[in-house]
C-alpha positions as CSV (number, residue, x, y, z in Angstrom):
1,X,-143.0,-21.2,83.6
2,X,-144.4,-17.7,83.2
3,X,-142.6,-16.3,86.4
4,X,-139.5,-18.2,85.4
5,X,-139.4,-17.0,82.0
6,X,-139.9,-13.4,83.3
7,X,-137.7,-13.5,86.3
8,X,-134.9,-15.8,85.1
9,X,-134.4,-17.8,87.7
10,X,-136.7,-18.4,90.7
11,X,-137.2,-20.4,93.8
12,X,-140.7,-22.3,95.1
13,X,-141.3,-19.6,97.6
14,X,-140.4,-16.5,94.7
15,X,-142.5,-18.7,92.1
16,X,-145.5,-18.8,94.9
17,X,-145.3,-15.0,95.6
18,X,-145.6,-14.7,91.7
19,X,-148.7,-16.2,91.0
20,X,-152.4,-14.8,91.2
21,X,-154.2,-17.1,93.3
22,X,-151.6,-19.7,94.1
23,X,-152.1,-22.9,94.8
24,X,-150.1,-24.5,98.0
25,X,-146.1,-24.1,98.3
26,X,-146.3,-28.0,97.9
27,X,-148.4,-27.7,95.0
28,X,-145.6,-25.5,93.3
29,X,-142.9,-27.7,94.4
30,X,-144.6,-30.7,93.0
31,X,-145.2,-29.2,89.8
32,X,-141.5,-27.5,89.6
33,X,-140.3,-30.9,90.1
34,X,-142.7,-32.2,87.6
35,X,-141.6,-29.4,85.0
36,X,-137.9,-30.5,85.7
37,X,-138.5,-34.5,85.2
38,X,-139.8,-33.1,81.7
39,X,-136.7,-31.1,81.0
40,X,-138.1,-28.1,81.0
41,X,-136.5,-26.7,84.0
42,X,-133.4,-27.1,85.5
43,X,-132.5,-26.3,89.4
44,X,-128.7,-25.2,91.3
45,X,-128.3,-25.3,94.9
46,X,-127.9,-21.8,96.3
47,X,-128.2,-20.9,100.2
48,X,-129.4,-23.9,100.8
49,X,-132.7,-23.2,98.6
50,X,-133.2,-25.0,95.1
51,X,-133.1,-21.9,92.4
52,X,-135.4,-23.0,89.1
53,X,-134.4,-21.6,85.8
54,X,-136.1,-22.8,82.0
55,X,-134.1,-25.1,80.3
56,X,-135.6,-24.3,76.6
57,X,-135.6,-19.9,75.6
58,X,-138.8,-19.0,75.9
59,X,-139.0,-18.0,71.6
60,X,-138.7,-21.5,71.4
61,X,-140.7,-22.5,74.0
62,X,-143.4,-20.0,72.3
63,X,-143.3,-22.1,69.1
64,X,-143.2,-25.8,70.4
65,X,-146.1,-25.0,72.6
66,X,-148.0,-22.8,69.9
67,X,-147.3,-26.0,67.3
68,X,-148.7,-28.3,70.1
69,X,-151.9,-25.9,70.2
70,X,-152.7,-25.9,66.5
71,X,-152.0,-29.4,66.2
72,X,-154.4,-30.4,69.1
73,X,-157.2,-27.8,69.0
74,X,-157.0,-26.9,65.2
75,X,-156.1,-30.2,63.6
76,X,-152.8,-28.9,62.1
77,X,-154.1,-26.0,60.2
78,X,-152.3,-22.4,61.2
79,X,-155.1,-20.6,59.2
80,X,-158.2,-22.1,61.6
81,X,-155.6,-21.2,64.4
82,X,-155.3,-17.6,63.0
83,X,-159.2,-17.3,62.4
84,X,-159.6,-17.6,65.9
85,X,-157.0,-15.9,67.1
86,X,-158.7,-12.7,64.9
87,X,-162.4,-13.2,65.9
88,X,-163.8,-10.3,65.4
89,X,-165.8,-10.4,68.8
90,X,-162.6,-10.6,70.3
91,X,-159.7,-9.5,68.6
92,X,-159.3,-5.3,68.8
93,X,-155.6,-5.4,66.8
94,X,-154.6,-1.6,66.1
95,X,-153.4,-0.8,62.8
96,X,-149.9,-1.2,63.4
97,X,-150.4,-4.6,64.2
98,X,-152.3,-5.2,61.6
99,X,-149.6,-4.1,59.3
100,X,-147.5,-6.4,60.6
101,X,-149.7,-9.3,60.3
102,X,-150.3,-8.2,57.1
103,X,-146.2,-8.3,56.7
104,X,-145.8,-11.4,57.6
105,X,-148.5,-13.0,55.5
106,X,-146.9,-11.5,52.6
107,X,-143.3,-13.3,53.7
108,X,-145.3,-15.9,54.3
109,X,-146.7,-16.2,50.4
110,X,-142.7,-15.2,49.5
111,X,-141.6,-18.2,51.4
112,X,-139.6,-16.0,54.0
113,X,-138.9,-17.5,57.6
114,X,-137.5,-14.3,58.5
């Protein structure tokens, strides 16, 4: 989904070519076909070749698969999910970022989806 998201549109052979330590081309195509019984791809016929493209924007993709995450690992709770995210071991956020997190907690407390 990565490569599509980032290239567009993709075939197997341009998804293969995309991906650090690829699996098999029939590997990918199984997948992409498994990705497209799910909805969450899409093909067209071009030249002969099958051209993938995502379905679903990737912001919304984002937050249906970030929901599924906090809902599995976290047991529904966004502030275990965000402890995590901001372990100290592992999180170096710069200052700008942390203003913004600290942004959108206050919209947050405001009741702002924006």
């Amino acid at each position: 989904m990565d490569v599509l998201y980032r290239k567009g549109s993709a075939t197997a052979a341009e998804v293969l070519e995309n991906i650090p330590q690829p699996p098999s081309y029939s590997a990918v195509r199984a997948l992409l076909r498994i990705l497209e019984q799910k909805g969450h791809i899409k093909h067209e016929e071009s030249e002969g070749k099958y051209v993938f493209m995502p379905t679903v924007p990737a912001d919304k993709a984002k937050r249906s698969a970030m929901r599924h995450v906090v809902q599995t690992f976290f047991g529904g709770s966004a502030e275990q999910a965000v402890a995590a995210l901001l372990d100290a071991s592992s999180a170096k956020l710069s200052d700008s970022e942390l203003d913004r997190l600290q942004e959108l907690i206050e919209r947050a407390r405001k009741g702002d989806k924006k």
